[in-house]
C-alpha positions as semicolon CSV with decimal commas, in nm:
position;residue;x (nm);y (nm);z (nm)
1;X;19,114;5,838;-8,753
2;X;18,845;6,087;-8,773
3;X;18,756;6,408;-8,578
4;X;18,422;6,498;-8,519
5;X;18,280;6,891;-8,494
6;X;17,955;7,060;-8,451
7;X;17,804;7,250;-8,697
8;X;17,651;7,582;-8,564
9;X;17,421;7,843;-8,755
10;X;17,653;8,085;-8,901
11;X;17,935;7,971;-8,703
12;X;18,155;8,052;-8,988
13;X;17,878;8,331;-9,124
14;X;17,787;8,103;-9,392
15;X;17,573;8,287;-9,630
16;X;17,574;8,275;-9,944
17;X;17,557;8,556;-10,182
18;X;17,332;8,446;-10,506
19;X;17,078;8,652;-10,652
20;X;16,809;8,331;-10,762
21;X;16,833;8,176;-10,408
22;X;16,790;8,513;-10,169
23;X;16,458;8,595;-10,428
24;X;16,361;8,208;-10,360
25;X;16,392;8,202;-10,043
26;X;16,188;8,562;-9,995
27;X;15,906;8,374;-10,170
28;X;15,915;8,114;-9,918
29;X;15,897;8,388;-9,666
30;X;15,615;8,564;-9,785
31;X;15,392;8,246;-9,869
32;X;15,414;8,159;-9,521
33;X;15,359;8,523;-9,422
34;X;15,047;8,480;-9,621
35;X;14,886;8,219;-9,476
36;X;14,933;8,394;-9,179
37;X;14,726;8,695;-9,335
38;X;14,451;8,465;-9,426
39;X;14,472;8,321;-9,051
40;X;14,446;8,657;-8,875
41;X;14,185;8,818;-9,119
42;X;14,014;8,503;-9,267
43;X;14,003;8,224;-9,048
44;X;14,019;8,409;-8,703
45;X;13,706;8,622;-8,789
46;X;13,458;8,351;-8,693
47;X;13,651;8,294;-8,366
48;X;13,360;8,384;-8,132
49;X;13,114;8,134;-8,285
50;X;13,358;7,843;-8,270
51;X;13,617;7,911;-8,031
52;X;13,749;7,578;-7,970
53;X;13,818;7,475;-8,299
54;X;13,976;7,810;-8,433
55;X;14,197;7,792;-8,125
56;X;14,318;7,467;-8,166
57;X;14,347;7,517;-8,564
58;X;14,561;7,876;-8,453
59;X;14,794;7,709;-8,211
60;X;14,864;7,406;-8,425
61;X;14,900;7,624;-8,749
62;X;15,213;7,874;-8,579
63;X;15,342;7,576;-8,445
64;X;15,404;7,435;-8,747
65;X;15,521;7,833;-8,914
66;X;15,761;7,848;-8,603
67;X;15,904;7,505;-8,691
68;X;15,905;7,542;-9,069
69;X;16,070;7,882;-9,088
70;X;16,366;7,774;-8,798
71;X;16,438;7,454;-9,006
72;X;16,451;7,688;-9,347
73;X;16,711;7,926;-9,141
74;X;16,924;7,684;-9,008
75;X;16,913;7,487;-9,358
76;X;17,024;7,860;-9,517
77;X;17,280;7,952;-9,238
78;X;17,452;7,630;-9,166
79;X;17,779;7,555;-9,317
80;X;17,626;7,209;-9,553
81;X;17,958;7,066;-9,483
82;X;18,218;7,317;-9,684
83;X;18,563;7,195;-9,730
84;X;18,852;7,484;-9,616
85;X;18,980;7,644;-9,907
86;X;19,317;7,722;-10,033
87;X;19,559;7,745;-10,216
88;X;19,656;7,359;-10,211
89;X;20,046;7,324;-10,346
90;X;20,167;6,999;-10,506
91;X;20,404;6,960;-10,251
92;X;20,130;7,033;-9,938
93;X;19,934;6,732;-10,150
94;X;20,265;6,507;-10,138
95;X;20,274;6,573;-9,798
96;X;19,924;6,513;-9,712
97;X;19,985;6,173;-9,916
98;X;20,269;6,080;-9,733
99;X;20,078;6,103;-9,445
100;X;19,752;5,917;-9,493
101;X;19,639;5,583;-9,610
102;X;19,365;5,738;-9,780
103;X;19,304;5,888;-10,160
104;X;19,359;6,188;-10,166
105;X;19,190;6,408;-10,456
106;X;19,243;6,769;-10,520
107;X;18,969;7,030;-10,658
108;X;19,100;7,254;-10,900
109;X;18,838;7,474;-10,882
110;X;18,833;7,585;-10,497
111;X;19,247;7,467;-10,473
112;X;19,090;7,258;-10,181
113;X;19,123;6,916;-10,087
114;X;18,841;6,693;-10,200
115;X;18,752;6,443;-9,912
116;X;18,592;6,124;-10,083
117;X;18,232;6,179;-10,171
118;X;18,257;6,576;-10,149
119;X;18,169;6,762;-10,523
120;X;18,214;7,119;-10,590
121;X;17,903;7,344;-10,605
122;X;17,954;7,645;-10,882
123;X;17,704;7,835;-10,718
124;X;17,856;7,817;-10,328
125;X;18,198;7,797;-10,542
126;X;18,334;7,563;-10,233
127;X;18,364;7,165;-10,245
128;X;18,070;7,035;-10,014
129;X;18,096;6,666;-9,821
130;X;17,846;6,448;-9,914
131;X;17,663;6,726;-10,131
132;X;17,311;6,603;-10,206
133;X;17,234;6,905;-10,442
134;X;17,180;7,287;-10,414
135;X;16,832;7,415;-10,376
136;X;16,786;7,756;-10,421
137;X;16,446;7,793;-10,194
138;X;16,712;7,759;-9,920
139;X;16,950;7,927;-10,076
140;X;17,259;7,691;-9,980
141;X;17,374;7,347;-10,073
142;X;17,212;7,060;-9,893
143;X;17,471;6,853;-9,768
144;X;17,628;6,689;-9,465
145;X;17,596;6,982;-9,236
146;X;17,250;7,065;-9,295
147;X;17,038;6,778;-9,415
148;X;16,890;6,713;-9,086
149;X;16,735;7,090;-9,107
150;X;16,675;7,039;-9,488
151;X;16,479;6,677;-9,425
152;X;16,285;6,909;-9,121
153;X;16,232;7,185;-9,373
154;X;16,027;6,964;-9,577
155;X;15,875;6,788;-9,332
156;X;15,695;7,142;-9,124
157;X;15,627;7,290;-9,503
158;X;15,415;6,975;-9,558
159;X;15,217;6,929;-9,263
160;X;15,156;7,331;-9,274
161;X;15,031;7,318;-9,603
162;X;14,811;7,060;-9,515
163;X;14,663;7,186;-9,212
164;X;14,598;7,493;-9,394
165;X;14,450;7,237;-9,705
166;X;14,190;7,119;-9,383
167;X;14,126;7,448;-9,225
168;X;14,052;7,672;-9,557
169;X;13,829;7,413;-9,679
170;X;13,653;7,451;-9,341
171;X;13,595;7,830;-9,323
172;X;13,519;7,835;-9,693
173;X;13,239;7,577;-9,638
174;X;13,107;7,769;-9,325
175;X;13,151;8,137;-9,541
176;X;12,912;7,959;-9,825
177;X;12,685;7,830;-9,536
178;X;12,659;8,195;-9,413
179;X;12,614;8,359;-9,675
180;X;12,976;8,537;-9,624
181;X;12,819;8,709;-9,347
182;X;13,048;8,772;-9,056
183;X;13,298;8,468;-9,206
184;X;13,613;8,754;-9,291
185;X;13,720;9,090;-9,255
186;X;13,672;9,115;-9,625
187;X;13,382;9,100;-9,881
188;X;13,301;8,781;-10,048
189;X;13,516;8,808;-10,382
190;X;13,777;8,897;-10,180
191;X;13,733;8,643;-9,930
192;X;13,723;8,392;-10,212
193;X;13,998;8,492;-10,400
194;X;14,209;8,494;-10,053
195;X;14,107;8,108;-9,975
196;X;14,149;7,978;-10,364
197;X;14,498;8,135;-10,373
198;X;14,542;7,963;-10,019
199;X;14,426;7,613;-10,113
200;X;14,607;7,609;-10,417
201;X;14,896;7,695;-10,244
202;X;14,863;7,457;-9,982
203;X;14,820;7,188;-10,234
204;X;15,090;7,298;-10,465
205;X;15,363;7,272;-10,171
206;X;15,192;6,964;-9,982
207;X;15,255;6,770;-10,310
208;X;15,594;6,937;-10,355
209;X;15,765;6,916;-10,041
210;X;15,585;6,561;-9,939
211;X;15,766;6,403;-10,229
212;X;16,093;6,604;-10,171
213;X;16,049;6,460;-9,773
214;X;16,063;6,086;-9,923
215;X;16,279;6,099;-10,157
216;X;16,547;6,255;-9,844
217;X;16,475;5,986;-9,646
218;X;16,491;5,707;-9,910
219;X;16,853;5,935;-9,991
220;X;16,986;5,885;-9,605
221;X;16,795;5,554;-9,589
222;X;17,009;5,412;-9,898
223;X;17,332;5,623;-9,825
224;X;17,287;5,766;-10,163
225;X;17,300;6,145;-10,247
226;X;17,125;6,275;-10,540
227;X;17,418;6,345;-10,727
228;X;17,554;5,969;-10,678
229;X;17,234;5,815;-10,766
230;X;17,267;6,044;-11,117
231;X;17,593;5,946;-11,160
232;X;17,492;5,544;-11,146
233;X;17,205;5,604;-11,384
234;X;17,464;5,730;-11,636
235;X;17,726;5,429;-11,526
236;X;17,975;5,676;-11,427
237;X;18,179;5,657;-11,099
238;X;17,939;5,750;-10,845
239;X;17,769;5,546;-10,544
240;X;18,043;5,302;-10,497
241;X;18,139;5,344;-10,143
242;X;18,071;5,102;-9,832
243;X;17,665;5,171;-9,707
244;X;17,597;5,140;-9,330
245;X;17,280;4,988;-9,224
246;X;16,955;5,260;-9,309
247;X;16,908;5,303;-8,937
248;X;17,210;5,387;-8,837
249;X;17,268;5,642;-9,153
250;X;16,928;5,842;-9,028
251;X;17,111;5,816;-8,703
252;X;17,427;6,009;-8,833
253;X;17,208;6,233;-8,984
254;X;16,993;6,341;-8,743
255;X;17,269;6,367;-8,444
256;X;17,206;6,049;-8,260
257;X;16,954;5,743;-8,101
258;X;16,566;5,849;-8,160
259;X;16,472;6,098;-7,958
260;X;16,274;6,410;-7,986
261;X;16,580;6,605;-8,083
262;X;16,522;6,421;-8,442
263;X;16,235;6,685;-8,431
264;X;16,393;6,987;-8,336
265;X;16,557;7,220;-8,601
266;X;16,746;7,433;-8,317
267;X;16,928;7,094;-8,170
268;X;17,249;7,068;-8,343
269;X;17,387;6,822;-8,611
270;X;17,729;6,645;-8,602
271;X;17,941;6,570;-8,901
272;X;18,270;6,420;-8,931
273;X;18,580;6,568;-9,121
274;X;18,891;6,311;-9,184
275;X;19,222;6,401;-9,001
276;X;19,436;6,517;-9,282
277;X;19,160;6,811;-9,390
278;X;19,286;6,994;-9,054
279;X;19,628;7,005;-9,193
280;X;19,609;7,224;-9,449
């Protein structure tokens, strides 16, 4: 029998504490926070000759901030699926046993059960279900309470940094084609310096998170984390459980039938925990 529960953002204050991933995910911060400099004192500055298309370009470009930086909280502040921890005796574990039909696996490292496809993360020091790896620009695990936010992550990061790909090769085409007169709030090796960073940038994480977006969905697609699709490569035990049909694993996923809650990093996510993990 299984039990189903709702994952909420920091409904158990799920944080977690490591020095690489809060300096990653500051980067991630500020990178956005500078496109929004080059916006306000780059892009915008020509606003009065071509108001319709900096508009547009403006309210498309913070839609796209808004949505990438509320999928990269709720990535970084949802539990990714952490089993309880304790301290698991042998004869809790016969018990447990006793109980269920299914193998049962202990972690000696969090004293935890281990639910079947679960592995233990050394830097969130818990055992996380259906851990697909730990990325430190979110700095949390991505697993099966936050992959939905994770997959949306990538997704808003991409079409941001292409939209700002489009609109800096715009203004720095019009800046040459004025002269740099009237194109910034800056001078022109400023304002060149500003949109090279910006394009390269916008390139860099295009690329980046574009690939990292299909190789998610081919992961949910296939029902086949990262971590079990290592662990086949090297013939160990890994990837050998029953796959549902790819539709209905995005499905699971992303909390449902197709809708435009798929799209929305504040909707929440359902995962499912097996019975005998509430008895301990």
């Amino acid at each position: 029998e299984m039990a189903r529960e709702k994952t909420n953002c920091c409904g158990q204050r799920w944080c977690v504490g490591d020095a690489c991933g809060i300096v990653c995910a500051s980067i991630t911060w500020f990178l956005i926070l500078y496109g929004e400099v080059c916006v306000c004192s780059v892009m915008m500055w020509s606003w009065d000759e071509y108001q319709l298309h900096q508009t547009l370009n403006f309210i498309v470009f913070q839609i796209f901030a808004f949505l990438a930086l509320a999928s990269h909280l709720k990535t970084m502040l949802t539990d990714p699926g952490a089993v309880p921890k304790g301290m698991l005796t042998e004869d809790t574990l016969e018990r447990i046993q006793a109980m269920s039909t299914e193998i049962i696996y202990k972690c000696a490292k969090c004293c935890s059960l281990k639910p079947e496809r679960a592995h233990h993360c050394s830097v969130c020091e818990r055992c996380i279900r259906r851990m697909d790896h730990h990325c430190p620009w979110v700095n949390n695990c991505v697993g099966e309470g936050n992959q939905k936010y994770f997959v949306l992550f990538t997704l808003y990061i991409a079409l941001l940094s292409i939209h700002a790909l489009y609109w800096g090769i715009w203004q720095f085409v019009l800046c040459v084609g004025e002269e740099w007169r009237g194109c910034s709030a800056f001078g022109p090796p400023a304002t060149t310096l500003m949109l090279i960073f910006l394009l390269f940038e916008a390139i860099l994480f295009s690329i980046f998170t574009l690939v990292m977006f299909g190789t998610q969905i081919s992961s949910i697609f296939s029902d086949e984390t990262a971590i079990e699709s290592l662990k086949s490569q090297r013939g160990m035990d890994g990837g050998t459980h029953e796959r549902g049909d790819g539709w209905k694993n995005l499905q699971q996923v992303f909390g449902g039938p197709f809708s435009m809650k798929w799209l929305n990093p504040l909707a929440p996510t359902y995962y499912t925990r097996t019975s005998h993990e509430y008895s301990v």
